[in-house]
C-alpha positions, 0 to 999 in steps of 0.5 A: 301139261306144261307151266306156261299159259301162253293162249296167243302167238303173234307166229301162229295166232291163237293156241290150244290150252291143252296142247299149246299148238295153233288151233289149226294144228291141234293134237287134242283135237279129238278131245273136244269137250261138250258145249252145253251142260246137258239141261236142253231148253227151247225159248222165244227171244225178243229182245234187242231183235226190233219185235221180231221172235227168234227160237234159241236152244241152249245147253246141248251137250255135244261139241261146236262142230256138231252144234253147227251141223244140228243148227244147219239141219234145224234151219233147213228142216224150219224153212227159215234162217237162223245162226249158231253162237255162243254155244247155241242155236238161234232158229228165226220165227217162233218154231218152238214146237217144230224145234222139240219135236225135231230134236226129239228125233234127234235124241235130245231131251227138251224144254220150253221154256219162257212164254 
């Protein structure tokens, strides 16, 4: 790794921390750590939505790519709407136990959590 500690590029726009290129020309790319720690819960937001419930999951241990595919087959599979963000998965309505039961299919571990 080189001394600098140059993140953005007025020619490229951001760069890659480890490999110092444009994000879209990566050479690490393959080396994608993990999002979430791992610790796989499930909660029902209400805060800031005017009432309206929103199921989120945070703390997937798999990659921001893999993170937006499982948030795409969550919304489908929920028959609702939702968004991927900020390393987690906002599912709308409260579908918290079709949610654990889904990724329990998927592999994942999971909590409730909150109400």
């Amino acid at each position: 790794m080189k001394d600098r500690n140059i993140v953005y590029s007025t020619d490229q726009g951001r760069l890659c921390p480890s490999c110092e290129q444009s994000i879209v020309n990566c050479q690490c790319k393959s080396q994608v750590s993990p999002v979430g720690n791992g610790k796989v819960l499930i909660t029902l937001e209400t805060k800031g939505r005017k009432g309206k419930g929103v199921t989120v999951i945070t703390g997937l241990p798999i990659t921001e790519d893999a993170l937006k595919i499982l948030g795409k087959k969550l919304k489908t599979q929920c028959g609702t709407g939702g968004a991927v963000k900020a390393g987690q998965i906002e599912i709308q309505g409260d579908n918290r136990l079709k949610v654990k039961e889904l990724l329990e299919k998927e592999g994942f571990s999971s909590k409730l959590s909150g109400r």
